[in-house]
N, C-alpha and C positions, 0 to 999 in steps of 0.2 A: 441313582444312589451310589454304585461304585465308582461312577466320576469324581464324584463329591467327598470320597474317601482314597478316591490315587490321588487328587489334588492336596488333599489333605496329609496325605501318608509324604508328598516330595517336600513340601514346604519345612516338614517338621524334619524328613533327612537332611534338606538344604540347612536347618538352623545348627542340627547337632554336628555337621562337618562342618560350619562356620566358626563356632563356638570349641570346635576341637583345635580348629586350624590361630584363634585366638588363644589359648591355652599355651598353645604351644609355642608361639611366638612372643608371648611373655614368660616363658618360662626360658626359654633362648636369651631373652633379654636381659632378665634376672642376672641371667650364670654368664652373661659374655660382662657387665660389668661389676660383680661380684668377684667373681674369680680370675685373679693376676698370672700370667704366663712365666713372669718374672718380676722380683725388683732388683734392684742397684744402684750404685752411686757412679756420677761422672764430676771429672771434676776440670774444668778449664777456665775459659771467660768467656761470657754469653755476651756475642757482639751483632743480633739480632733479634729485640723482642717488639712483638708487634700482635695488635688486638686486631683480629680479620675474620670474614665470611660476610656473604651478601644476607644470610637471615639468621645466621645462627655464629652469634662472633664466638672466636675463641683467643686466647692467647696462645701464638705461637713465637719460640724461639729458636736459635742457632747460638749452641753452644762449641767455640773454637778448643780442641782438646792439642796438645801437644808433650810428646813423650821428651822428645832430645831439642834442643834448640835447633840444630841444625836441620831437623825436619820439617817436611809437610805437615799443619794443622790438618786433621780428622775433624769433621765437624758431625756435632750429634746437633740431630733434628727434634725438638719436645712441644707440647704444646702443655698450657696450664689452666685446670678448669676454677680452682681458687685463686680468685680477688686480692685477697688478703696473701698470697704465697704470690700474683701475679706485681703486687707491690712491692715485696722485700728483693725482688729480682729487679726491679726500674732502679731501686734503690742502689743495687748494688752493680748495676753496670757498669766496667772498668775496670775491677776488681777480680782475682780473684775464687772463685767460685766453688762448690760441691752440690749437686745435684742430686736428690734422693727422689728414685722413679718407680712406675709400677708402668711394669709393658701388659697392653689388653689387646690380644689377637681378635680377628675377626671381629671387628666390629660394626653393625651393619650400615651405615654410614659415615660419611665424615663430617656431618652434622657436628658430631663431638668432638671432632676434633682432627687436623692431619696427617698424624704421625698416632703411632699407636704407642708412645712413649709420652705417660702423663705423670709431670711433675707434681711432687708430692712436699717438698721440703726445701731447703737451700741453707746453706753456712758458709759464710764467710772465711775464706783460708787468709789469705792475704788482708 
C-alpha cells in the first residue's frame, strides 16, 4: 500500500514542478515580448532587405546610416515581423528612410528574429 502511495505522491510532485516550471516560462514569455527595452528612430537608407531562416523566416534588413558625407556609413541591423511594414520598405528602397523601432532584449531564440531591433514603422524623408 505505501508503494502505491510514494508512486503516487512523485507523479503528482513531478506534475506540480512541471506545471510550475510551464508557468513560468510563459510568464518569461509574456514579458520578454511585451515589454520594450527601448524605442527609436533611425534614419538612413536601407540597402539590405531580405526574407530568411531555414523554418521560421523573418525579414531582415541593413539600414546604411551616415552623419557627415565624408564619413564611414554606420550600419544598423533590424529585422521586421509585419508584412504589411515589410512591403512599404521593398517599396522604398533607394530612398531615403526613418525607421521607428522597439529594441526586445533577451529574447529566447532567434526564431523571431536576428537582431533584437524590430521594426515597427517607416517614412519616407527623401
Amino acid at each position: 500500500m505505501s508503494s502505491i502511495t510514494t508512486k503516487a505522491n512523485l507523479i503528482k510532485n513531478i506534475a506540480i514542478v512541471a506545471a510550475a516550471l510551464f508557468a513560468l516560462c510563459a510568464v518569461y514569455l509574456w514579458f520578454a515580448f511585451t515589454w520594450s527595452y527601448s524605442t527609436g528612430e533611425r534614419a538612413g537608407y536601407v540597402q539590405k532587405f531580405s526574407k530568411k531562416g531555414w523554418i521560421c523566416k523573418t525579414w531582415e534588413g541593413e539600414l546604411s546610416m551616415m552623419s557627415l558625407p565624408s564619413q564611414v556609413p554606420e550600419k544598423f541591423f533590424f529585422t521586421v515581423r509585419n508584412n504589411i511594414v515589410a512591403e512599404k520598405i521593398n517599396r522604398s528602397l533607394g530612398k531615403k528612410v526613418a525607421l521607428n523601432y522597439d529594441q526586445y532584449k533577451m529574447l529566447p531564440t532567434s526564431c523571431f528574429g536576428d537582431t533584437e531591433f524590430f521594426v515597427s514603422d517607416i517614412k519616407i524623408i527623401e
